[in-house]
C-alpha angles and dihedrals in degrees: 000000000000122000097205133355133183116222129167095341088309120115114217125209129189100227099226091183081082099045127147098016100049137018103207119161122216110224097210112197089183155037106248084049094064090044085055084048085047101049096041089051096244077138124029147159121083094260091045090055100047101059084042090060089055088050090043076052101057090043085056091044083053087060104037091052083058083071092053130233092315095055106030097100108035087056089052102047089043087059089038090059085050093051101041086060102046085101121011113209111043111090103209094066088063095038094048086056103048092046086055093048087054091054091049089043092062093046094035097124089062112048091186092050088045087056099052084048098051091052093050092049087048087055099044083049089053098040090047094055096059089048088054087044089062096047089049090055094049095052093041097050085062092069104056121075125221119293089020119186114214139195120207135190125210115320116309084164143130080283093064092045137043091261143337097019132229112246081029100036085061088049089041092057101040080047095063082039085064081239096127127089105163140352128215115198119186119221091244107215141247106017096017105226088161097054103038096033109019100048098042074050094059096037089057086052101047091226114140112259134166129191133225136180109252100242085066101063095088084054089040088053092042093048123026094023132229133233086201161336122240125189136163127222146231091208138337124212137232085267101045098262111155134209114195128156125302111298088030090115101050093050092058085046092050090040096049082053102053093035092247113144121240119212133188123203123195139135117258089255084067085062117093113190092182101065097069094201152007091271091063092060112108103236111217120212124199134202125297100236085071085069103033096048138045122211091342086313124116116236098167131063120270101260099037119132119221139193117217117178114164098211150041135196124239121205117237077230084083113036106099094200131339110221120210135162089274094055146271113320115196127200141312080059121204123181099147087133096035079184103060111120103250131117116201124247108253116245130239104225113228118221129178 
């Protein structure tokens, strides 16, 4: 199932806000339509937005040629400062949009030639993410031993990515490895991605999942035991902080306390050398009727006030190794220069 396609000068997103009872696809003409699609969570996942944001690029770069060569680059970057800012905290989406403006900004003088450019950057972004998928999976899969039992939090799928997933790229490879012997896979409130996405992800599949509430994965841990806990990321800072989605964090406390290790999966994109530190992420929060209803209906009191920040932070403390297509970092992390031409040295796994 494919999370986005371009077709005809039309971008298609698969609107995840209706998964898993319907598959419907959005047919977007323009560029503040895949922001909206962006914002509202039709597409979602750091990787999956990221390759969306080039495609929102190429649809602004449609619009801004219409002005001619004087007015070409002052109408994209215009758009690029609106779609960098649809969500605020996962990487990708900003990094996804200035690799797009240097690409205008080397075919500026022909808006047409700058179009076809930016479509074909915006497939070879798409297209690379899949390929470091894949090597995710196969370093990740490493880590884990047979009959492995994993923990999982929200969707870090093929459905948050443009194809084979992180956190589920890594279950999907130790899967086909005969390595899994369950998945849990938490709710993930409020908006139950892990319930709605994960675990249709893991039927299709046909790899054994069960799913929990997010409030037992402290007793889970406690009385049937993990090899592990999985997780993807919205960005991860010079020093190996991590922001995932909300109850990320948790997770990596009640995990530190049972000795279960706790692995994060993302794509080096996902990386962001110049925030030195969790304290740095923009923290998006999100409306309060998330919180106060479930599924359009209300569960709260009229009158209740409600927090909803997207997003935690998990400290690089806890994070026993983060896995990307270059290979398994351990801490101390340092990725101050994400670029720098080293691949880490892969880890053996201890097991009592």
């Amino acid at each position: 199932m494919e999370t986005l396609r371009w077709k005809d000068g039309t971008l298609c997103i698969l609107d995840q806000t209706l998964l898993p009872h319907k598959v419907v696809y959005m047919e977007v003409k323009d560029y503040r339509g895949a922001i909206k699609a962006i914002q509202r969570l039709a597409v979602r996942g750091a990787p999956a937005i990221g390759a969306a944001a080039a495609y929102a690029m190429v649809l602004a770069a449609i619009e801004a040629a219409e002005d001619g060569r004087e007015g070409f680059m002052a109408g994209l970057t215009a758009a690029a400062a609106e779609i960098g800012e649809a969500r605020p905290t996962a990487v990708n989406l900003q990094w996804a949009v200035k690799r797009q403006l240097g690409v205008a900004v080397e075919a500026a003088q022909e808006p047409e030639e700058a179009v076809h450019r930016l479509l074909t950057e915006a497939e070879a972004i798409f297209a690379a993410d899949v390929e470091a998928n894949r090597a995710i999976g196969a370093f990740g899969a490493g880590l884990l031993p047979l009959n492995a039992r994993v923990l999982t939090h929200c969707n870090a799928g093929g459905l948050a990515t443009c194809g084979y997933g992180t956190a589920l790229g890594v279950i999907r490879a130790a899967h086909a490895a005969g390595k899994i012997k369950m998945v849990y896979a938490d709710e993930t409130r409020p908006l139950l991605q892990g319930a709605r996405l994960t675990v249709f992800e893991l039927l299709q599949e046909r790899i054994p999942v069960t799913l929990i509430t997010d409030s037992m994965a402290g007793y889970l841990m406690a009385r049937r035991g993990l090899d592990a806990v999985i997780t993807g990321a919205d960005r991860i800072t010079a020093n190996g902080d991590v922001a995932n989605k909300i109850g990320t964090y948790s997770l990596a406390v009640l995990a530190k306390f049972h000795s279960v290790p706790f692995y994060v999966a993302a794509p080096m994109s996902t990386i962001d050398p110049a925030t030195l530190d969790g304290a740095g992420i923009p923290i998006e929060e999100r409306g309060a009727v998330e919180v106060t209803e479930l599924a359009g209906v209300r569960v709260a009191p009229e009158g209740a006030v409600a927090w909803n920040p997207a997003f935690d932070v998990t400290p690089g403390s806890l994070i026993t190794a983060i896995i990307t297509e270059r290979g398994v970092f351990y801490p101390p992390y340092d990725f101050g220069d994400k670029n720098q031409d080293v691949l880490p040295q892969r880890h053996r796994v201890h097991r009592e």
